[in-house]
N, C-alpha and C positions, 0 to 999 in steps of 0.2 A: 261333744256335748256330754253332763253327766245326767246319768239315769235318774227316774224318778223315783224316791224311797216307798215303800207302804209300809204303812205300819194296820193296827185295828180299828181308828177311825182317821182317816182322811178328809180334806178340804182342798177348792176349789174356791180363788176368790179372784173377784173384779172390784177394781171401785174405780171412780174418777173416770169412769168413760166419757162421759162430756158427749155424746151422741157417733163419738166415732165408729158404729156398731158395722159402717163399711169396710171399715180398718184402713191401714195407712194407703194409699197408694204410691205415694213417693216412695216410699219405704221396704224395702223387701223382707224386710228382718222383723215384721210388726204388719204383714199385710195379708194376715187371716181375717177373713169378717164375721158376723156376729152366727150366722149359717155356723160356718166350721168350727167354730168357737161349740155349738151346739154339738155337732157329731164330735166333738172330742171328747164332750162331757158324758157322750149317749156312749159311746165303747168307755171311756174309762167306770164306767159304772159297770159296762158290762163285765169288765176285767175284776171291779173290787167282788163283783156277784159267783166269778168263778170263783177267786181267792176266799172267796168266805167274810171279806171285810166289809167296810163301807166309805162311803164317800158323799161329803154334803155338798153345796154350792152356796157360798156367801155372793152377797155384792153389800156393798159401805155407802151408796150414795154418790153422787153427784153425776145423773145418767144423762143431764140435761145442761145444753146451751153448752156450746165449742166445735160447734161442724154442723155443716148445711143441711145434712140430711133431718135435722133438730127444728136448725133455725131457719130454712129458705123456706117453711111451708107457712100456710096460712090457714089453721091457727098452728101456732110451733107444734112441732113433736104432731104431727098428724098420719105421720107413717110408723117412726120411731116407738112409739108406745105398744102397738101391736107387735110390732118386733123384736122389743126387749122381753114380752110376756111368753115369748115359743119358748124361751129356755127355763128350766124346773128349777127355780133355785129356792134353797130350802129354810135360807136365812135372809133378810134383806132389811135393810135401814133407810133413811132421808140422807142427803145431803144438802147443805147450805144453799147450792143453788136450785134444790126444788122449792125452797123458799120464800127466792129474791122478788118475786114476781108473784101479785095474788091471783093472776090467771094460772101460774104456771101451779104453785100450790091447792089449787082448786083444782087441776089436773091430775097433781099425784095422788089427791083422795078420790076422784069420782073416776079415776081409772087404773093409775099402779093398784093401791090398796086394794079394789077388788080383784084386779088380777091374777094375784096370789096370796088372796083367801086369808086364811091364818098364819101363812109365813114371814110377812109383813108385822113390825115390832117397830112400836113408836114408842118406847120408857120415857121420855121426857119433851115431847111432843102433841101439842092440842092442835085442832082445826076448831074455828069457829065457822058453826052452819051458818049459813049466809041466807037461811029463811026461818027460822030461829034464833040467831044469835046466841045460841048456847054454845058453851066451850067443851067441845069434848074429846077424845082422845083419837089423835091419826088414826092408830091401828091398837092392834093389842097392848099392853105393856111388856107382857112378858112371853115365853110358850116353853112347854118340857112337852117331850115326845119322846121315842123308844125308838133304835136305828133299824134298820131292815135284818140285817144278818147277823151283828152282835147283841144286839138287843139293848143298847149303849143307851142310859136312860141321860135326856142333854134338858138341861136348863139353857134358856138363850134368852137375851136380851138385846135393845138396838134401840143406840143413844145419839146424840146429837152432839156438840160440844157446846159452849156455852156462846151459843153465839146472837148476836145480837139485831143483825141488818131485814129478821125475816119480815116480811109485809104482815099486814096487820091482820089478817085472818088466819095467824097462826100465833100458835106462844109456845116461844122454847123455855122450859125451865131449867134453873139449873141445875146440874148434875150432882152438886153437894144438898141440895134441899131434895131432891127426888129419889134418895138412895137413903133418906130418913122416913120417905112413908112407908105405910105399914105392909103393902102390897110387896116393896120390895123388899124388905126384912122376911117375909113369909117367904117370897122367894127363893132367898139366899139360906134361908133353912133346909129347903126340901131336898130328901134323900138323892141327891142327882151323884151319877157316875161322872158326868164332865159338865161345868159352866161356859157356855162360848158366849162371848160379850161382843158383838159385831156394832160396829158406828163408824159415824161420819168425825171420826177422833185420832189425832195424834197419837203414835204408842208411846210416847214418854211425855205429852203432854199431863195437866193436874187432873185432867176428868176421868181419864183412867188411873191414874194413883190415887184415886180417890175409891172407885169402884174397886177396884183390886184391896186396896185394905178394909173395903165393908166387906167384901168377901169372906176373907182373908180369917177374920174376926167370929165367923161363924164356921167357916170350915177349910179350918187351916193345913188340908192335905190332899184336898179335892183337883185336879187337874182343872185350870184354867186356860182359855185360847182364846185372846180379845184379836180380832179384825180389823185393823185402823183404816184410816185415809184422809182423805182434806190437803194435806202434802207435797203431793204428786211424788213421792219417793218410793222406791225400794226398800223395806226395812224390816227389822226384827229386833225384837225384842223379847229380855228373859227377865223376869221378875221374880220367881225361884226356881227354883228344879221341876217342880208341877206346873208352872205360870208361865206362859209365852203368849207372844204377839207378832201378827204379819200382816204387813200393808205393801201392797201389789202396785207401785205404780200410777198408772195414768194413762188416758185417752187408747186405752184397747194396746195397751205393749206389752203387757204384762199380765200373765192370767199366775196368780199366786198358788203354789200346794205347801200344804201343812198336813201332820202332826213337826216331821223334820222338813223343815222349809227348803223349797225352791221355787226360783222366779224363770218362768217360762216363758221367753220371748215367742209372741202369736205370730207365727206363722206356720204354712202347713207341710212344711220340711221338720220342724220340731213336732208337728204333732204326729207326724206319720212316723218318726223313729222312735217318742214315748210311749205311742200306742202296739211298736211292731208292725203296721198296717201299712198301705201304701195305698199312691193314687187311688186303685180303681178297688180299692176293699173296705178306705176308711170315710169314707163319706156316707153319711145315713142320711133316708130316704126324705127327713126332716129336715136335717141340715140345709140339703139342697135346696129345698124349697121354702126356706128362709132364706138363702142366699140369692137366690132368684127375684125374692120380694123383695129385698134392698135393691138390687140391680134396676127391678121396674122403677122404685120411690126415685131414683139418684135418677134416672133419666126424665120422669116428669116433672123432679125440679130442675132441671136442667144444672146442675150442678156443675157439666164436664167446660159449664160455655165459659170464653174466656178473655178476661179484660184487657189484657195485655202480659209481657212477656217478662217476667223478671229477668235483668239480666248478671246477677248472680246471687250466690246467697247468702241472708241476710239472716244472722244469731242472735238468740235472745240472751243467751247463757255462753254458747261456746265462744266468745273473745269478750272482751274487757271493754268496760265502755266508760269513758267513748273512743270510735276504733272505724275502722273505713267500713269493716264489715259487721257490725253492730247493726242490728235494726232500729235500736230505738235513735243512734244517731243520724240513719235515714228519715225518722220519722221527722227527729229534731229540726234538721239540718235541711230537709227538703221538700217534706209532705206539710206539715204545719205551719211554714211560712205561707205557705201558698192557698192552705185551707181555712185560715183564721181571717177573714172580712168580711168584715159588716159592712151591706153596703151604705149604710148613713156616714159609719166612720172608718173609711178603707184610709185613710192618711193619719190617722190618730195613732201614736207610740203604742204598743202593747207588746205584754209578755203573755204569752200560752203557753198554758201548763195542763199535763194528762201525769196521773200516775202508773207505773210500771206493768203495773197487774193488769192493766186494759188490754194488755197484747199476752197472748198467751200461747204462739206457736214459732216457729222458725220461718222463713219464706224460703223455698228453693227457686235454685235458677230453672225456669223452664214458666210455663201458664202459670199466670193469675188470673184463679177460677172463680163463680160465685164459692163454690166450696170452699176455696181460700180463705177467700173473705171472711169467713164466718168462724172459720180454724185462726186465725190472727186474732179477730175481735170479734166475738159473737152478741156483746154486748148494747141495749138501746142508748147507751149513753150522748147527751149531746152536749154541747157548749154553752155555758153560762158565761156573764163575767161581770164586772163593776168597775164601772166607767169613774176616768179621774180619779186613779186611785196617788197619793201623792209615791213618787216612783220611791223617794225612800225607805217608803213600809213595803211596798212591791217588789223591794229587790231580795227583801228579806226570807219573803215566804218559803222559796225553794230550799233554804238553809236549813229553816224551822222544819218543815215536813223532810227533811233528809236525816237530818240528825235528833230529830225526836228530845226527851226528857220532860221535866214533869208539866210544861205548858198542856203536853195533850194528855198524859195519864187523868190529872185532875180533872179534868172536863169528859173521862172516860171513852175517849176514842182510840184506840189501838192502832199502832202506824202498820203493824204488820199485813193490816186490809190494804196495803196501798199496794205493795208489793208481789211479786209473781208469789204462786203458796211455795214454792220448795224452798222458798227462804225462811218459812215457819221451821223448818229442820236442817238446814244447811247454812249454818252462820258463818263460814268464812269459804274463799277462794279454793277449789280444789282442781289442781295443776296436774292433771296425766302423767304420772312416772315413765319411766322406760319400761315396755313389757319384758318381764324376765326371761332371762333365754330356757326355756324348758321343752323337752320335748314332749308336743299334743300330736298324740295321731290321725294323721287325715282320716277324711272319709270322700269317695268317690261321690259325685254328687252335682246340679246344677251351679255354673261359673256364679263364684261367689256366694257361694251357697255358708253355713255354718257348719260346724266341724265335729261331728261326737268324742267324744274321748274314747268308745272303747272298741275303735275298730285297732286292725291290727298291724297295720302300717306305720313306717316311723318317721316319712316326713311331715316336715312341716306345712300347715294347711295358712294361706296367706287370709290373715285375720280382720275381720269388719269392725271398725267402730263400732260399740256398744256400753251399754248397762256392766261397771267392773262395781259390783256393790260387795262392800264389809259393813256389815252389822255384827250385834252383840254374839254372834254366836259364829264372826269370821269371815272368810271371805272365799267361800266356796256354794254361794247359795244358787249364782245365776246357772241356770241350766248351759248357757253358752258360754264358751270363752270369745271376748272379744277385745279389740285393742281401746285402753281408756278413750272418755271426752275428757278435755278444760270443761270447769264450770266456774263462771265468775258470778259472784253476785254483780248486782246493779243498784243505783237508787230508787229510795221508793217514789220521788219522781221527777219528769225532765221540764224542761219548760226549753221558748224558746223566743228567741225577742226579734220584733218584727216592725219594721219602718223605724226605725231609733234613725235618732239626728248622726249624718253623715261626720258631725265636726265630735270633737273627745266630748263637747257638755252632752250630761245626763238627760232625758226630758224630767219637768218638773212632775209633769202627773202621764200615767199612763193607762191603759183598760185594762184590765186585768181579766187576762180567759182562762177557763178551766172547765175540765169535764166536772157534771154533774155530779157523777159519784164522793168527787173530794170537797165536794161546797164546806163542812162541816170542819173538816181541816184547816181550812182557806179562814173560814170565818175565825178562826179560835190562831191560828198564827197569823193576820190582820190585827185582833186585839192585842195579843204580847207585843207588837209593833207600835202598838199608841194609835191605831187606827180603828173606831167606834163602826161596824159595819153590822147591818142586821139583815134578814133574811129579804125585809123588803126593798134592800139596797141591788138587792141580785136580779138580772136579767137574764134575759133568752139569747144568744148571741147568732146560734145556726140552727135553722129548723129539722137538719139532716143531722143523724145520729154520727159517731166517729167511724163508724164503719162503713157508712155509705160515703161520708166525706172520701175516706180516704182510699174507694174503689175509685172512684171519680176522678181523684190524681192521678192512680193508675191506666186508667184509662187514657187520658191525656197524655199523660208522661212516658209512659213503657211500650213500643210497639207492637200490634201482634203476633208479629212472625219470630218464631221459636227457632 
């Protein structure tokens, strides 16, 4: 493993938790939870207090919807909220999906935002009060404060990207008109020692090349530190010699350190050897008993029960699709046949279609849990579809939302919402080289454990799959060495054709299913096909959202003995 740098002000960042605050449990290399997550930040603080330095906590947004402990409750998030708020973090922004949903966004104002007080930074984000109807701002715009032990005077802000899908009791503005009021001009004036720009944003997307040159523009030598996520990537970024950027990951794997970045795979093997501590020394009394409080939540949702048995495992990214061990060609090829009927029209030709982005996790061999469930597709989405559709416009669709160009730009839909997000940052195939023969020095330690680099032994420690990231600033950032993944991209979406005529002829007309989320797609690659369809053409097709459909299969289909 390599050590953790410090410099005079330090960072601490999450984003893209997605409610995994239990952390993995398939996973050993990722299965700290949100408790220990806590005691690492409580002694690393202690440690920058000896050093004299400091240390903040960002988090980028999107704390919600992707794991049970979120979505199995009723109302969502009814454990989770009190459990994100034990930990002190000193910067914190929206993500996309506290917005998707006007219960959920009604959530993040009447409970994140007070949570944490002033540290909560909405710059380009409004709530509409729901007994007023006035438009007024999530959180602060902006905040400058003084560090505990440098006395490091920080300008911070926390942006959103320019995104469009939020429910209507919010308004995102965007990032080029919000960076011309006058608030934020005053802002970017004021005598600050460092700018940190924390969001729910790409670090090389235009929202921060945008902020960065209004910066830039006013104070052209000022140290800047933007925050990113949305991505689910590892990454960094340099903008000049003062100007960086680090985005942490995804779903609790990745706890991010800055000024000199590293990505710290969560678990409590990594945290006990960054800390020096061990077992029975690094655990604080808080910790604990945040770790305890998820333990009770997951057992009264019953999260560990289990529908059946995967019987092996099923990639979102690590094989090429389509492929035996692809999921989505299980979903294609096994689950959707058998979940697409209506019972008026169970004999009627149809094509169903889901885009890529609806699944969002891996399946391992061994239970499928409700928490599974919710980790694969946390989403309410269900099935629509338009009956008689003539098949030759029908055949078309998946081409058009595959291959994109200007049918959907003009009509301002963006394909990249169809798609898993690391394909916003990962536009081609990347194929695991051979790991180089070098010699890392073991460390004594649990079977299969990870490996530090600076013990002093010189064999070879046999290495785990993991996070092998290069960004702008090379490829020495992950705290662990581990042996690469494959990562193929996929389409942004599958379909799959069900009861077609046994003989070579076509059917003339077919139903056309599709999740709710891509209606808008559908309808606008329907018209480039010479097919006139309108909103009131669309029907309900399954009353049961894609996620419960497809427990259902599992349950019928996969046995429960493991």
């Amino acid at each position: 493993m390599r050590a953790l740098p410090w410099g005079q002000l330090n960072f601490l960042q999450t984003t893209d938790t997605h409610g995994w605050h239990a952390g993995h449990l398939q996973e050993p290399q990722y299965s700290a939870d949100w408790g220990d997550y806590i005691s690492f930040a409580e002694q690393m603080k202690k440690q920058a207090d000896d050093k004299g330095v400091d240390i903040l906590l960002i988090d980028t947004g999107d704390r919600i919807e992707g794991n049970g402990l979120y979505d199995a409750s009723t109302p969502k998030g009814q454990f989770t909220y009190d459990i994100f708020k034990e930990q002190d973090i000193d910067i914190l922004s929206t993500g996309n999906h506290e917005l998707y949903q006007a219960d959920a966004a009604a959530r993040e104002y009447d409970l994140t935002v007070p949570n944490f007080k002033g540290n909560y930074i909405a710059s380009n984000l409004d709530y509409i009060n729901p007994k007023t109807g006035e438009q007024i701002p999530m959180a602060r715009r902006y905040r400058t404060f003084t560090t505990k032990n440098q006395g490091i005077k920080v300008v911070a802000f926390g942006f959103l990207f320019d995104f469009k899908g939020n429910a209507n009791n919010t308004v995102v503005q965007e990032v080029e008109k919000t960076i011309k009021e006058e608030w934020f001009q005053q802002a970017i004036r004021e005598d600050a020692d460092i700018f940190v720009v924390v969001g729910h944003v790409t670090l090389k997307g235009p929202e921060y090349n945008a902020i960065y040159k209004a910066i830039r523009t006013q104070n052209w030598d000022t140290p800047v530190q933007f925050f990113g996520g949305h991505s689910h990537i590892r990454d960094f970024a340099k903008y000049d010699s003062k100007a960086f950027g680090l985005q942490s990951g995804r779903y609790m794997e990745t706890i991010g350190m800055s000024f000199k970045r590293r990505y710290i795979d969560n678990n409590l093997f990594g945290y006990h050897f960054h800390t020096g501590l061990n077992e029975s020394t690094f655990p604080t009394e808080h910790g604990k008993n945040v770790s305890a409080t998820i333990q009770k939540a997951r057992k009264s949702l019953n999260l560990d029960h289990s529908y059946g048995c995967a019987p092996k495992d099923l990639w979102l990214s690590r094989v090429p699709y389509p492929s035996p061990d692809s999921l989505f060609t299980w979903l294609g090829n096994e689950v959707m046949p058998e979940i697409l009927v209506h019972p008026e029209r169970k004999n009627v030709p149809r094509i169903g279609m889901t885009n890529t982005g609806a699944m969002r996790f891996d399946i391992f061999k061994g239970p499928f849990t409700i928490d599974t469930t919710y980790i694969i597709s946390p989403f309410v989405s269900k099935f629509l579809y338009i009956q008689d559709v003539p098949f030759a416009a029908a055949e078309k669709v998946l081409k058009l939302l595959n291959s994109g160009g200007p049918v959907f730009s003009t009509s301002g839909l963006d394909l990249n919402h169809l798609s898993p997000p690391e394909h916003i940052s990962i536009h081609t195939d990347i194929l695991a080289p051979a790991l180089p023969e070098f010699d890392i020095p073991s460390h004594s330690g649990p079977a299969g454990a990870q490996s530090p680099l600076l013990s002093t032994s010189t064999a070879k420690p046999d290495l785990i799959p993991g996070y092998t990231t290069t960004d702008d600033a090379g490829s020495d950032g992950d705290d662990t060495i581990h042996t690469p993944i494959n990562f193929y991209r996929v389409p942004n979406c599958i379909e799959a054709r069900i009861d077609f005529p046994t003989t070579s002829a076509d059917p003339e007309t077919v139903d056309l299913v599709f999740v709710d989320f891509i209606k808008p797609w559908v309808l606008v690659a329907l018209r480039f096909s010479g097919e006139e369809y309108e909103e009131g053409d669309v029907r309900a097709y399954r009353n049961e959202t894609l996620t419960e459909l497809m427990a259902g299969w599992i349950g019928r289909n996969w046995g429960r003995d493991c």
